[in-house]
C-alpha positions as CSV (number, residue, x, y, z in Angstrom):
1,X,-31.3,6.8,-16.5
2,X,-28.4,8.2,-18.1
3,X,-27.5,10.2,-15.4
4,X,-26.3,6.7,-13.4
5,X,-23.1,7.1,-15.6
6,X,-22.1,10.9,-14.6
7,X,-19.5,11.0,-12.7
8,X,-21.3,13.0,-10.1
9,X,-23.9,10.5,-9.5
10,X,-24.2,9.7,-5.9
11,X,-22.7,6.1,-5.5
12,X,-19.5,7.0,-7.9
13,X,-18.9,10.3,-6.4
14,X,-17.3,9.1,-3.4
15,X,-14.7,7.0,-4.7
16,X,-14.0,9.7,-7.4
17,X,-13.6,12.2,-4.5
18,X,-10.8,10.1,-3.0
19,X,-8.7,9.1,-6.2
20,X,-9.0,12.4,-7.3
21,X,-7.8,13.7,-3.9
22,X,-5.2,11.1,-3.8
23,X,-3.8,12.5,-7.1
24,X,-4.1,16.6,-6.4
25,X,-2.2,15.6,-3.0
26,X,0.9,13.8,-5.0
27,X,0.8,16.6,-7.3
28,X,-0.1,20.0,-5.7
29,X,0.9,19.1,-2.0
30,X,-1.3,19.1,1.4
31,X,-0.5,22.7,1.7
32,X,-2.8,23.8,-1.1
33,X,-4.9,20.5,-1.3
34,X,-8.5,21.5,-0.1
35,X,-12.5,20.4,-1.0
36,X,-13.0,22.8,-3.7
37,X,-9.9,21.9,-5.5
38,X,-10.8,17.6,-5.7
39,X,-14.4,19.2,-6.6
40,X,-13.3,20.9,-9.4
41,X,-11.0,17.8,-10.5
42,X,-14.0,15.6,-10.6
43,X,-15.7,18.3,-12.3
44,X,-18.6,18.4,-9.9
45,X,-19.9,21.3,-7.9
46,X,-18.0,23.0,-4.9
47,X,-20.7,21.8,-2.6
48,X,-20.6,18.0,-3.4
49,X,-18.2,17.0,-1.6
50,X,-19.8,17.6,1.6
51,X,-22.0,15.1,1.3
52,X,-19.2,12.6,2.0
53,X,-17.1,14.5,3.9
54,X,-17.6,17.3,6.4
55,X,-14.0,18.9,5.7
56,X,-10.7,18.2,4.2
57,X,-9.2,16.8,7.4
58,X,-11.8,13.8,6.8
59,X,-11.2,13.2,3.3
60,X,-7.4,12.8,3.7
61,X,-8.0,10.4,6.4
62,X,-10.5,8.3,4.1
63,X,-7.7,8.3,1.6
64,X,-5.3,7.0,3.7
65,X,-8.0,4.0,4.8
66,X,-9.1,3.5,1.7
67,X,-5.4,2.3,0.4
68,X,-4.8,0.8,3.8
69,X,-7.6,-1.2,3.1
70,X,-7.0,-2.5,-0.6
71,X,-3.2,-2.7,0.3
72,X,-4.6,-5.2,3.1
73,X,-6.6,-7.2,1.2
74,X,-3.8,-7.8,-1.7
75,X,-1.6,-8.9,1.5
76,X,-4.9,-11.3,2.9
77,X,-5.3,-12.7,-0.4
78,X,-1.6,-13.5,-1.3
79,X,-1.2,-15.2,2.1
80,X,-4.5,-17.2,2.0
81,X,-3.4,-18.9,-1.7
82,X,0.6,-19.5,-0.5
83,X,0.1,-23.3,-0.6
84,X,3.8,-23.9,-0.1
85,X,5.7,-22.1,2.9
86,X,8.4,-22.0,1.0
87,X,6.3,-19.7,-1.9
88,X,5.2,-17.4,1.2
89,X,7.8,-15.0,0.9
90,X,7.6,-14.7,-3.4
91,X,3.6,-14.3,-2.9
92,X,3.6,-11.8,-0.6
93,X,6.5,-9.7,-2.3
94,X,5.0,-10.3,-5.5
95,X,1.8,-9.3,-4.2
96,X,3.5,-5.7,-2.5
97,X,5.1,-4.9,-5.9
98,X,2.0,-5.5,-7.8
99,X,-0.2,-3.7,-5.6
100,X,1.9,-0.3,-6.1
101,X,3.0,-0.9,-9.2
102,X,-0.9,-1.1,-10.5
103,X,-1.5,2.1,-8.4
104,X,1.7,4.1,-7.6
105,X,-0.3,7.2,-6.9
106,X,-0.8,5.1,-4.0
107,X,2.7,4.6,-2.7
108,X,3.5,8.2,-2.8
109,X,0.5,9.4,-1.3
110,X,1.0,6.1,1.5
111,X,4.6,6.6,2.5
112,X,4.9,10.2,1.7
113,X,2.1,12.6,2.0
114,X,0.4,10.3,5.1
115,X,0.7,10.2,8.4
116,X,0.5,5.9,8.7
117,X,3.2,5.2,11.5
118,X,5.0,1.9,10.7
119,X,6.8,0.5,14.4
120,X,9.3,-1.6,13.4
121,X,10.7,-1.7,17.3
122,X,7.1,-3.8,17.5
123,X,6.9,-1.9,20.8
124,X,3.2,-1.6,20.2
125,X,0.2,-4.2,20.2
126,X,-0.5,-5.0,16.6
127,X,-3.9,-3.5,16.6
128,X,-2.3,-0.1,16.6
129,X,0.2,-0.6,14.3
130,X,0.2,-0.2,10.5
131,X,-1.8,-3.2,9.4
132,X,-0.4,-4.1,6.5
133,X,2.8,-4.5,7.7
134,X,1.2,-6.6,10.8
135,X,-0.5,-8.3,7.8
136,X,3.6,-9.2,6.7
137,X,5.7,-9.5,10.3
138,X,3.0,-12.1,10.8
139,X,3.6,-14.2,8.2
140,X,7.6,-14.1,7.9
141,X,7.9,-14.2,11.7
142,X,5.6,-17.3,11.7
143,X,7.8,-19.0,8.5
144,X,11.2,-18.2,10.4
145,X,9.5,-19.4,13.6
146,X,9.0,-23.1,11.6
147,X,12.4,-22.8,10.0
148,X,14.0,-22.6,13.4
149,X,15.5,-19.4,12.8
150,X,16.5,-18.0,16.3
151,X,14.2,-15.5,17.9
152,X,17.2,-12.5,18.0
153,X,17.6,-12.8,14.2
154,X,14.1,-12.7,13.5
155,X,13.6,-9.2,13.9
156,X,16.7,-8.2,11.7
157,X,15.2,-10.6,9.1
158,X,11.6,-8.9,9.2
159,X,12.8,-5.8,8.8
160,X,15.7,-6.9,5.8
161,X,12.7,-8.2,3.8
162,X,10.1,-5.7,4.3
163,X,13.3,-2.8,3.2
164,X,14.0,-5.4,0.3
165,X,10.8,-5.4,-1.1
166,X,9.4,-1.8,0.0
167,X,12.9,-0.3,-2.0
168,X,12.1,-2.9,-5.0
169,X,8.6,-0.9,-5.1
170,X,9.9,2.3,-4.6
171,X,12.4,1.4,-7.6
172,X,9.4,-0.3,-9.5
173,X,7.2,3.3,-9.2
174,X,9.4,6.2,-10.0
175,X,8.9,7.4,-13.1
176,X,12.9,8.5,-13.7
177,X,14.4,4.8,-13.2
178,X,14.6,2.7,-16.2
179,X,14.8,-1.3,-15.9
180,X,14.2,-3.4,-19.3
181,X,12.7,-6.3,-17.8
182,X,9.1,-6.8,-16.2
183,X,9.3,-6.2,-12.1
184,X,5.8,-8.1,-11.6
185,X,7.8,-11.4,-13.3
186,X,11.5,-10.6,-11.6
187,X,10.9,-10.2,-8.2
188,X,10.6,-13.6,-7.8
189,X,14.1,-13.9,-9.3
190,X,14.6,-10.9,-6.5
191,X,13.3,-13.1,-3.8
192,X,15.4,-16.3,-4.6
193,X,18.6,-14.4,-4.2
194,X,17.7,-13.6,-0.3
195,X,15.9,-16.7,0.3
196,X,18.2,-19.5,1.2
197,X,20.7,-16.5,3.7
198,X,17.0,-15.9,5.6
199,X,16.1,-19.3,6.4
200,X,19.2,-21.0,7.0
């Protein structure tokens, strides 16, 4: 029984595998990230990893899916509580900041050592763009839509915000930028200062 709290033990092993791979990447590179290296991180044997995964290739790919997917549902669940249109754009930038600044292993690994493509053309149907950010144009274009904001500016506008709050994060996650104030409570303060200029 005490074996269900190893960190090799079957169900945890997988998820271990992935935020331990996520780490060796943002520290050691993809050049020299491989199987046996996370397996020695998690302190399991060289084999284990292939139960999950048949080669490094895979593993990177789950990485990338598996912060697609919690960045997703962060996004989902900050739109789905905005009970105010008008609080849409202060959830879902609170939300982005949060998300990263809870995990910023995950916004290195996402926007730097990944190979997510983000089309901010929109030249592609949204099913093969990057999701989250479908996830976002969705719900700014459809506030600017009920705002009356004209259709040419609306693009500018999507892309303003989504630079706004993605450098905010950046800003919020790098360890050699010191800010005296909590970013989780400002960036709503952030958000009021664009606000009104957007959805005039």
């Amino acid at each position: 029984m005490q074996k269900l709290n190893l960190p090799y033990h079957r169900e945890g092993l997988k998820n271990l595998l992935i935020e331990k791979g996520i780490e060796i990447v943002n520290t050691d590179g993809l050049q020299s990230f491989s199987l046996r290296k996370v397996a020695t991180a998690c302190k399991v044997s060289h084999a284990a990893p292939y139960s999950h995964f048949h080669n490094k290739e895979e593993l990177l790919n789950v990485m990338q899916l598996h912060i697609t997917e919690r960045f997703s549902k962060t996004l989902e669940a900050a739109i789905a509580e905005n009970k105010k249109p008008s609080e849409l754009l202060k959830n879902l930038g609170t939300a982005y900041v949060s998300f990263f600044i809870e995990n910023p292993a995950y916004f290195q690994f996402l926007y730097s050592k990944s190979d997510i493509k983000v089309d901010l053309t929109l030249s592609v149907p949204d099913e093969e763009n990057y999701a989250p950010f479908i996830l976002y144009k969705n719900s700014v274009l459809s506030l600017l839509t009920q705002n009356k904001v004209p259709k040419k500016k609306q693009i500018d506008i999507l892309i303003t915000i989504w630079a706004f709050i993605h450098g905010l994060t950046a800003l919020a996650t790098m360890k050699n930028v010191c800010y005296d104030k909590n970013w989780k409570e400002k960036i709503g303060d952030f958000m009021d200062v664009l606000e009104p200029s957007f959805l005039k």
